[in-house]
N, C-alpha and C positions, 0 to 999 in steps of 0.2 A: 504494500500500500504506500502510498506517495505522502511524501511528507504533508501536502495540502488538506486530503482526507483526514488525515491524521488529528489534524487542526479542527475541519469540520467535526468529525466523529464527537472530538473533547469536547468543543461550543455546546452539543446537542446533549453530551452525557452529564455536563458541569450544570447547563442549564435547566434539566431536569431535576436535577438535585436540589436545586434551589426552589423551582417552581412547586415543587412537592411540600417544600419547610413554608415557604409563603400561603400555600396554597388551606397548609394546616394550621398556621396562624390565623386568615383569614377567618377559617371554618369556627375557630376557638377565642373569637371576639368578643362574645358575650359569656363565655365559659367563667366564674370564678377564681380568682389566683393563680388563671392560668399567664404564663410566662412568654413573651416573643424570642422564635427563634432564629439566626443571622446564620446567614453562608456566608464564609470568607473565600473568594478567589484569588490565588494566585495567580498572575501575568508576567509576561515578557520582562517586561520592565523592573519589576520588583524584583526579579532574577537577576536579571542584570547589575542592578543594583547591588546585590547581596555578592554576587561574583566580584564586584569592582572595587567592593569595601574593603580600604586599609584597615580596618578590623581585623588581625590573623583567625579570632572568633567567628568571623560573619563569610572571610574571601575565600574563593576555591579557585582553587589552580581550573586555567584549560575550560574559558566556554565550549568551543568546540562547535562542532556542527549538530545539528538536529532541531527537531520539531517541538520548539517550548510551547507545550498546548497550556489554554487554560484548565488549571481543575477545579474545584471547589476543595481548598485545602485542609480547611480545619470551619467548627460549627459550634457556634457561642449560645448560650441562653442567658436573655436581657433580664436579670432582677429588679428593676428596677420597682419600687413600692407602685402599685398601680390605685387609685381612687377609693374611695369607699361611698357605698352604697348602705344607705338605714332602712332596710327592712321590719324593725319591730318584732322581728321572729324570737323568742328567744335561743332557738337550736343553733342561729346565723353566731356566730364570730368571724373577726379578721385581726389579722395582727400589725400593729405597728411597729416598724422596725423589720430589726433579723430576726430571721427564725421560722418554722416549718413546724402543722402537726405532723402529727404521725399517726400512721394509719397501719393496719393489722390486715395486706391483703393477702388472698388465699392463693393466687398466682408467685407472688415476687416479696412474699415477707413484711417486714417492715419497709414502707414506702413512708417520705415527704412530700407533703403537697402545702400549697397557702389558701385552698380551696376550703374554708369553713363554711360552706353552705351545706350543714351536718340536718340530721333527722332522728327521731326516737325511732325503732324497731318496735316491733310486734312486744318484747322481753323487756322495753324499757334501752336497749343501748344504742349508746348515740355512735351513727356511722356517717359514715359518707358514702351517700347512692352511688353503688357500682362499684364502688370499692371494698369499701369495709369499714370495720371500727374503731372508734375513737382510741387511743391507749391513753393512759397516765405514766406517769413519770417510773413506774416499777414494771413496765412494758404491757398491764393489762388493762384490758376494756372497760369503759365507763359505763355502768348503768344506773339509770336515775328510777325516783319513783316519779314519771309525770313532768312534764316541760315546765312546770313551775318551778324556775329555778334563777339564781343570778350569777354572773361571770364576775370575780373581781379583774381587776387589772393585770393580776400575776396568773391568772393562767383558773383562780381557787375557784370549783365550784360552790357555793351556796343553794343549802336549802332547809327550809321549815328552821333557820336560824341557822344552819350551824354545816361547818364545810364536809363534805360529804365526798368529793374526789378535787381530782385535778389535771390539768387539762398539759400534756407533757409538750412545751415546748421545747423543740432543738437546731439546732445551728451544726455547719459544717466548716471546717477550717478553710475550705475552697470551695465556694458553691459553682465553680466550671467541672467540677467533680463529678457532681449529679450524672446520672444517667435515667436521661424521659422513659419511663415504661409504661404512659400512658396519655391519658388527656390532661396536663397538667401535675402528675406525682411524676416520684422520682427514687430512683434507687440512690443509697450512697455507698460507693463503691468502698471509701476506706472510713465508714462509720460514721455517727453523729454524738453529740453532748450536747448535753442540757444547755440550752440558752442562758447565760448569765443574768440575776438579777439585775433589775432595775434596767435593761436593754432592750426592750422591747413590751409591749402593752395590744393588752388582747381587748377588743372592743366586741359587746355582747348588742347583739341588734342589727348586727352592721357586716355585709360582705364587702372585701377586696376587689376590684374589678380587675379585668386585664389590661395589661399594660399595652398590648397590639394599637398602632396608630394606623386604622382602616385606611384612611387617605394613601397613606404613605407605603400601607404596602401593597392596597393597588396598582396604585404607580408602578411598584417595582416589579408584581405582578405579570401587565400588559406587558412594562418593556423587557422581561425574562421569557415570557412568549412569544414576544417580536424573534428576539434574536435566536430563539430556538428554529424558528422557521427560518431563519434566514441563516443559520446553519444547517440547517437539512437540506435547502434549497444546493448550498455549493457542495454538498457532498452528494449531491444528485447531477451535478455539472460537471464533478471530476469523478465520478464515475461513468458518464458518456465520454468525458476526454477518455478515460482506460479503455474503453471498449472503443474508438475509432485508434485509436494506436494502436490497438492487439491487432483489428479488420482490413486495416486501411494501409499502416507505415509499415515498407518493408516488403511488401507485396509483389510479385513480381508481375508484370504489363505483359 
């Protein structure tokens, strides 16, 4: 295959990749404490770059010849605190600050999520639809007698006066760590700890919105399926170029 193709092939395979992560952002706009997520591409230029650099860290001997396609390199999730919504619910919380519940799923274990738009069960335990359930701070499930209940600031359930659980907030030492295993949760591949007092504040009433800026990834949307098509387009041009070269050059009259 000709270094051209090469190029087209990558356009359409890097483009996809991305249109995929936009495509689930979009999908997950109205989703709670769901998170937006970024493709990073690498280009020509940043290569170049990186080969050029008096950094003995950064330069590499010898660009060389060949076909520096784009790839989608590396794939960020944006934390960024997203709004809060007052629902009046009392099952809704969201958290201010750092920090993740945690959830008890039956697929992937202990998962992170900032999705407190929780629910009582049939038994009284407060889960998160399609997930699972709430944990405390000793990694087991919360059950209440009845949604009459209050949240303090630290996480303390309150009820009929007097604290009855607790709501296990945790933090990660890197949250690029995370691994998505869902719509919004998240595995932690080297563990989680308790959230540090006084660093965050859990608001009862009130969900976290996502942070997805619709506008913006529209935009980038359209223009990742512009340019998907218009790398399919040249690899369909220099695929006729290969087939009148093999037909045509060389031929004898």
């Amino acid at each position: 295959m000709d270094r051209g193709s090469y190029s087209a092939a990558a356009g359409m395979l890097s483009g996809q990749r991305a249109i995929n992560v936009l495509s689930q952002n979009v999908a997950n706009v109205i989703t709670a404490g769901y998170k937006n997520q970024i493709t990073v591409q690498s280009s020509f230029a940043e290569y170049m770059a990186s080969r050029m650099s008096t950094d003995p860290n950064i330069a590499q001997a010898d660009i060389g010849p060949g076909a520096y396609i784009t790839v989608n390199a590396e794939q960020f999730i944006d934390f960024t605190q997203g709004g809060f919504v007052k629902t009046d619910r009392s099952v809704d919380m969201a958290i201010q600050g750092p920090g993740f519940f945690v959830i008890q799923n039956a697929n992937f274990g202990q998962v992170l999520t900032r999705n407190g738009q929780f629910e009582l069960d049939a038994q009284g335990f407060l889960v998160l639809p399609g997930v699972g359930q709430v944990l405390n701070p000793a990694g087991q499930p919360i059950q209440l007698a009845g949604s009459d209940f209050d949240v303090e600031a630290d996480g303390a359930i309150i009820q009929n006066g007097a604290e009855v659980a607790r709501i296990n907030i945790a933090t990660v030492a890197n949250e690029q760590d995370l691994m998505p295993v869902g719509e919004g949760f998240y595995q932690a591949a080297n563990g989680f700890q308790a959230a540090p007092a006084l660093t965050f504040t859990v608001y009862q009433g009130y969900t976290e919105e996502s942070n997805v800026d619709m506008s913006k990834e529209m935009t980038d949307l359209i223009a990742k399926q512009n340019n998907f098509t218009s790398c399919s387009q040249m690899l369909k041009i220099f695929d006729k170029i290969s087939e009148i070269a093999s037909n045509t050059i060389g031929r004898v009259g």
